[in-house]
GUTITOR-209078 format. One record per residue (C-alpha): x, y, z. Coordinates in pm, whole numbers. Layout:
BEGIN
X Y Z
...
END
This chain:
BEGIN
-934 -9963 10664
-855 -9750 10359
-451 -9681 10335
-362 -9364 10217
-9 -9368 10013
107 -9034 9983
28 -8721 10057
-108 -8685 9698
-314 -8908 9826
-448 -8832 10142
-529 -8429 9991
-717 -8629 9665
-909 -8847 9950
-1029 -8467 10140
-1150 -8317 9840
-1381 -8625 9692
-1547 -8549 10057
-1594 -8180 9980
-1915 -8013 9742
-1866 -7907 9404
-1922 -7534 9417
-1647 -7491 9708
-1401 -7695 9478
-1467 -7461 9208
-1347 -7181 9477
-1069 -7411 9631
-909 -7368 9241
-799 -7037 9338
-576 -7180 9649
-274 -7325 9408
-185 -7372 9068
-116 -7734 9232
-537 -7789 9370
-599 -7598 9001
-459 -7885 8831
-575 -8116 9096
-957 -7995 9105
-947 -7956 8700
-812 -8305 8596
-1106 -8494 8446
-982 -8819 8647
-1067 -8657 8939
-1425 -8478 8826
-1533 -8870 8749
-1416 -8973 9066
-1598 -8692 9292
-1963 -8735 9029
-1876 -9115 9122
-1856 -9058 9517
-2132 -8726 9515
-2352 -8829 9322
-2681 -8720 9481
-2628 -8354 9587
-2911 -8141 9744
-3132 -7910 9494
-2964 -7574 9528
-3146 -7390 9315
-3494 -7375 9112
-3459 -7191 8777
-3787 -7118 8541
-3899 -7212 8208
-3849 -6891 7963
-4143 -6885 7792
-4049 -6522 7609
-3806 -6561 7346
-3549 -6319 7415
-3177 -6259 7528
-3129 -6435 7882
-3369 -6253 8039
-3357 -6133 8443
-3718 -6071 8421
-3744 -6430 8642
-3542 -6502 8911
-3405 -6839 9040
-3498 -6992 9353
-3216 -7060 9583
-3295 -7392 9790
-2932 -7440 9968
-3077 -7268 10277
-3349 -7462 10324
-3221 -7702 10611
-3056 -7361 10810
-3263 -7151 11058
-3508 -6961 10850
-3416 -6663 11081
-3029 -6699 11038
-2899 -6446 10840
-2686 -6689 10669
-3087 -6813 10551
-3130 -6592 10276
-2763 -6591 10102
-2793 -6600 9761
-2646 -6927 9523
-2476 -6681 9283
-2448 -6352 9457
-2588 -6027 9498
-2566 -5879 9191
-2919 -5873 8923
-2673 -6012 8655
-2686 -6350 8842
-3012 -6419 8859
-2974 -6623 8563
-2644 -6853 8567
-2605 -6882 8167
-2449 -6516 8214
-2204 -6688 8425
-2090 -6884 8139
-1830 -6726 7870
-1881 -6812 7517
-2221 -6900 7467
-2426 -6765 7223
-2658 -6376 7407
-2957 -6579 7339
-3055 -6881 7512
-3224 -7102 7660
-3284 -7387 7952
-3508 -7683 7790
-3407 -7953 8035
-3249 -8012 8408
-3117 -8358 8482
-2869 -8431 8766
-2729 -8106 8739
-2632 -8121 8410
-2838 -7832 8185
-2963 -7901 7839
-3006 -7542 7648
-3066 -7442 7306
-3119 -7095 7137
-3467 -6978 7053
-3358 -6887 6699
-3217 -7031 6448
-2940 -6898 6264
-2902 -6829 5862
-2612 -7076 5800
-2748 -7437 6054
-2977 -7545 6262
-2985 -7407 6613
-2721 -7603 6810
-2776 -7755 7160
-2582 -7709 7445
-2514 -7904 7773
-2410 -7695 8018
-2254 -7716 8387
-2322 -7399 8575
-2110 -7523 8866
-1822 -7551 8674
-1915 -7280 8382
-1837 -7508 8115
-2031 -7617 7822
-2072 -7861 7540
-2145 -7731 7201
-2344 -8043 6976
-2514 -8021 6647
-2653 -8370 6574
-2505 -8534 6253
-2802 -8465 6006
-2808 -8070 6083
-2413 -8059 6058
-2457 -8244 5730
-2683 -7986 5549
-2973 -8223 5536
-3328 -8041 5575
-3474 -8163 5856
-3626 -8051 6156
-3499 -8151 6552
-3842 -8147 6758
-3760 -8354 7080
-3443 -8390 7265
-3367 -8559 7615
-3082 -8544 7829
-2989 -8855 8024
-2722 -8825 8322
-2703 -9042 8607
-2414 -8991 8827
-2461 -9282 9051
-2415 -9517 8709
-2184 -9310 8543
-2000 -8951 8522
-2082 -8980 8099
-2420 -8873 7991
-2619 -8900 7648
-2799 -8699 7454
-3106 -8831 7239
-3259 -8571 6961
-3502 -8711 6760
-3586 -8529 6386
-3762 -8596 6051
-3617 -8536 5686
-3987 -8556 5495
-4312 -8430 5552
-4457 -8685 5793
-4326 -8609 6138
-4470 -8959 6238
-4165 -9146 6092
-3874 -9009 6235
-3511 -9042 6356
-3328 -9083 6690
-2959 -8998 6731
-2816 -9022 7029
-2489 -8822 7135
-2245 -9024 7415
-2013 -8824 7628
-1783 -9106 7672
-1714 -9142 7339
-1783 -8829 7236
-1996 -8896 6893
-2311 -8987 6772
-2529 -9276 6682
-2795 -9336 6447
-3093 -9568 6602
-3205 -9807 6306
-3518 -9896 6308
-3554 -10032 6014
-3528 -10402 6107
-3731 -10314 6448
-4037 -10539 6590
-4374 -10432 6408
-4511 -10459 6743
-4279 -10173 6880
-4470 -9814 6783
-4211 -9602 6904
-4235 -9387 6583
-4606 -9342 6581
-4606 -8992 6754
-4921 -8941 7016
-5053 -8562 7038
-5191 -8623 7401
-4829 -8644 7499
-4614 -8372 7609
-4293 -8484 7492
-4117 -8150 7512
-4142 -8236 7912
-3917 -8568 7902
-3812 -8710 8219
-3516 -8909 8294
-3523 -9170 8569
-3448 -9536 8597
-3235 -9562 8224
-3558 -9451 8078
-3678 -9096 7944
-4044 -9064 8048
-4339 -8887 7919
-4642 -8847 8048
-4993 -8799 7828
-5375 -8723 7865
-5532 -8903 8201
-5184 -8921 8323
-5082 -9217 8090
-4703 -9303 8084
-4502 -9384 7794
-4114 -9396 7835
-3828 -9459 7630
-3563 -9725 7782
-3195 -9687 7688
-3106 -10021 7760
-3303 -10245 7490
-3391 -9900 7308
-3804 -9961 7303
-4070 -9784 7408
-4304 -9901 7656
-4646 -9772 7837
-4807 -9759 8152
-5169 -9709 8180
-5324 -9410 8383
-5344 -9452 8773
-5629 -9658 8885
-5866 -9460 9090
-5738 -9094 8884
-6055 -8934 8749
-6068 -8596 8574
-5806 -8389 8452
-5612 -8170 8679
-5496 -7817 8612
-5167 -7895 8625
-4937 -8157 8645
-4560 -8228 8732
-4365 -8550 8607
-4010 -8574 8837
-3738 -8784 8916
-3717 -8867 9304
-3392 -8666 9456
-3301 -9059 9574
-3315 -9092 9124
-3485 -9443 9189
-3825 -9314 9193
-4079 -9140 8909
-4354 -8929 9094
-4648 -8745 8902
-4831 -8469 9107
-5128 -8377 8991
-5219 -7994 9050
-5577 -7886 9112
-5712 -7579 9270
-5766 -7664 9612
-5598 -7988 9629
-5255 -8199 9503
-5216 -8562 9448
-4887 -8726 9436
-4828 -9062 9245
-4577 -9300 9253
-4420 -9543 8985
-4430 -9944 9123
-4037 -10009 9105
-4158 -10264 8795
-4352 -10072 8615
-4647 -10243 8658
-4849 -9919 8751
-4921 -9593 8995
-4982 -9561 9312
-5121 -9323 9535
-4848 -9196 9741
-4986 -8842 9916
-5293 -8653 9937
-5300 -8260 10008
-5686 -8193 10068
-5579 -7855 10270
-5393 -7656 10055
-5622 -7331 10108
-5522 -7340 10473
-5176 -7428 10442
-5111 -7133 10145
-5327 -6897 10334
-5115 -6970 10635
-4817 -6773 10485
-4998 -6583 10228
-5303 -6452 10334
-5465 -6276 10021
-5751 -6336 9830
-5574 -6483 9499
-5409 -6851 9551
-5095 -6734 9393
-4858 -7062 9386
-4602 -7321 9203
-4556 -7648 9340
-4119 -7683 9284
-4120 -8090 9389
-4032 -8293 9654
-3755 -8336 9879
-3639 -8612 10159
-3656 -8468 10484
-3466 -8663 10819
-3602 -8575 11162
-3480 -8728 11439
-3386 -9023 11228
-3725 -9111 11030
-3687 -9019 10715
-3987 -8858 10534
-4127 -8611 10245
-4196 -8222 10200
-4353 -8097 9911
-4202 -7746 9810
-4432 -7510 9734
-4352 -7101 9628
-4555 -6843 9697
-4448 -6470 9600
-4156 -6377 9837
-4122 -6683 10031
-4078 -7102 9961
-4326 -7347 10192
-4191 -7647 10340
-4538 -7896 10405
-4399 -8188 10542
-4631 -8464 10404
-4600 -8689 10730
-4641 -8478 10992
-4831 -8235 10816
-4609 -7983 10947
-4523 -7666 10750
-4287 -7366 10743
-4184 -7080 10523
-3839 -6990 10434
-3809 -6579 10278
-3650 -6494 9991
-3355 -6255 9973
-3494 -5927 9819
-3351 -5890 9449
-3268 -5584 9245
-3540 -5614 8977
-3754 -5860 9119
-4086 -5796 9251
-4162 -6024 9507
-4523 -5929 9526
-4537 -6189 9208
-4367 -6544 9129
-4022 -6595 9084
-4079 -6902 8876
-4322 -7032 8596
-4548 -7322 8643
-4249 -7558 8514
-3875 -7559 8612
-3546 -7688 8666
-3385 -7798 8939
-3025 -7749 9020
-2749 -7963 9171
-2413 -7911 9233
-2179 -8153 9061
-1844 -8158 8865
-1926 -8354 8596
-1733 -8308 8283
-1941 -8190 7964
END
């Protein structure tokens, strides 16, 4: 049995066992639980104990390069396991009012345009859409549950060298650690092909240059490969994942620092309209869904690597869309998965939104419900919330 020294102690030992976002609130009780819920010690020790919150929130991909726009609203997934016909149901994450819709405008300090390029672990990675006259565009790691935010320019743009930053990754894992890293990878010449990696830690709070100059010939990390999308990096498993044409896998481990490849599932045929790389919500397992018009495939990573397989089929999607949104166009965005318990047996939903409302299709039981969305000033919910990719959000106190 755990003994509890003090009553320091004992009021430290309550709030590890309490979420993030009421900490942030519980700030406001003393100056005492201010200095208590602010001291970094104790941020490590709660992203140490927490580290697997539920997805709160689903925000989109901007794809219109302008100042924080409200024109898309976030998804708010922290009612999902209440009584769709509670009241308490349809409470929004951030509030009522249309300036939260997007929680960068939460967040003091940062620069009126901006934007979200990566989720991971509740941890943000954003960068503005322009660049500015006197550096390269800096990137940003934000927290929106605690409003605070890391401002990094990698060594070679703070430098003055000319050179361009095309991919960047963000790699937290709070069940490992409450540090994260940040890998940017840029060119100095002409030939994008041979390029650089630094890599930012939060623990020691500076950056490293990857030298590959001594590296295994057999290693072809540098030879980039257009049918990759590797603006859409994953991060699962000490590894940053991207996925190419025919659903091949290449991935990035931090560990031994080389790049590595899985081939495309056996049994996948075609291309799909649309496809999703995510982490698991458990963060031990890489799924791909692929998207097609009347139909969704989920595949699963092989906990060595070794290859896909076929985790879920959806061959009734018409029915199960038409269900809740009975019109002639298939309007839709598949969000991801989630863990559902029943009863004990654990099992999987796929999330699915549909204008106004999110679908809950439990994969096992091939049950489904709807959850509605809280009306919005300035949304129409006669159209999507989100874009075809997002973020999702979890609560955590990490440290930036």
């Amino acid at each position: 049995m755990e003994v509890v020294g003090s009553v320091e102690d004992l009021l430290t030992e309550i709030l590890l066992r309490v979420p993030a976002r009421p900490l942030v609130r519980f700030k406001c009780v003393s100056k005492h639980w201010l200095s208590l819920i602010s001291d970094p010690k104790f941020c490590h020790r709660h992203t140490l104990q927490n580290p697997r919150s539920s997805v709160s929130a689903v925000f989109p991909e901007q794809k219109i390069m302008s100042p924080r726009s409200t024109a898309l609203s976030f998804i708010p997934l922290d009612n999902l396991d209440q009584d769709p016909r509670s009241n308490h149901a349809n409470q929004n994450l951030f509030g009522s009012s249309p300036n939260c819709n997007n929680p960068l405008n939460l967040v003091h300090n940062l620069p009126e345009s901006i934007q979200i390029i990566q989720s991971c672990n509740g941890l943000f990675l954003c960068r503005c859409p322009f660049e500015t006259t006197s550096e390269l565009r800096p990137y940003y790691v934000l927290n929106p549950t605690t409003n605070q935010f890391s401002r990094l320019i990698p060594p070679a743009a703070a430098s003055g060298q000319s050179c361009v930053m095309f991919y960047q990754a963000l790699a937290f894992e709070p069940s490992r650690s409450p540090h994260y890293k940040l890998l940017v990878f840029w060119f100095a010449g002409h030939d994008p092909s041979e390029f650089n990696l630094d890599i930012y830690s939060s623990e020691t709070k500076s950056w490293r240059l990857v030298d590959y100059s001594d590296a295994d010939p057999c290693n072809d990390f540098f030879s980039l490969n257009p049918y990759y999308e590797y603006n859409g990096g994953v991060y699962c498993n000490r590894a940053v994942h991207w996925v190419g044409l025919h659903n091949r896998l290449s991935y990035y481990h931090l560990d031994d620092e080389r790049v590595r490849h899985v081939d495309k599932p056996e049994g996948h045929s075609g291309r799909s309209e649309f496809k999703l790389l995510q982490e698991s919500h458990c963060g031990s397992h890489l799924h791909l869904i692929d998207i097609y018009s009347s139909r969704i495939i989920v595949w699963e990573m092989k906990s060595d690597y070794s290859g896909w397989c076929l985790k879920y089929r959806i061959f009734d999607l018409n029915r199960i869309l038409t269900t809740f949104w009975p019109r002639d166009e298939k309007t839709y965005t598949v969000l991801f998965l989630t863990q559902e318990e029943t009863e004990g047996d654990e099992s999987s939903s796929l999330l699915i939104h549909v204008p106004g409302q999110v679908i809950s299709y439990n994969l096992k039981s091939k049950n489904s419900k709807s959850f509605q969305l809280t009306p919005r000033q300035g949304i129409d919910d006669r159209k999507l919330r989100v874009t075809a990719r997002n973020f999702r959000y979890m609560e955590t106190l990490a440290c930036v």
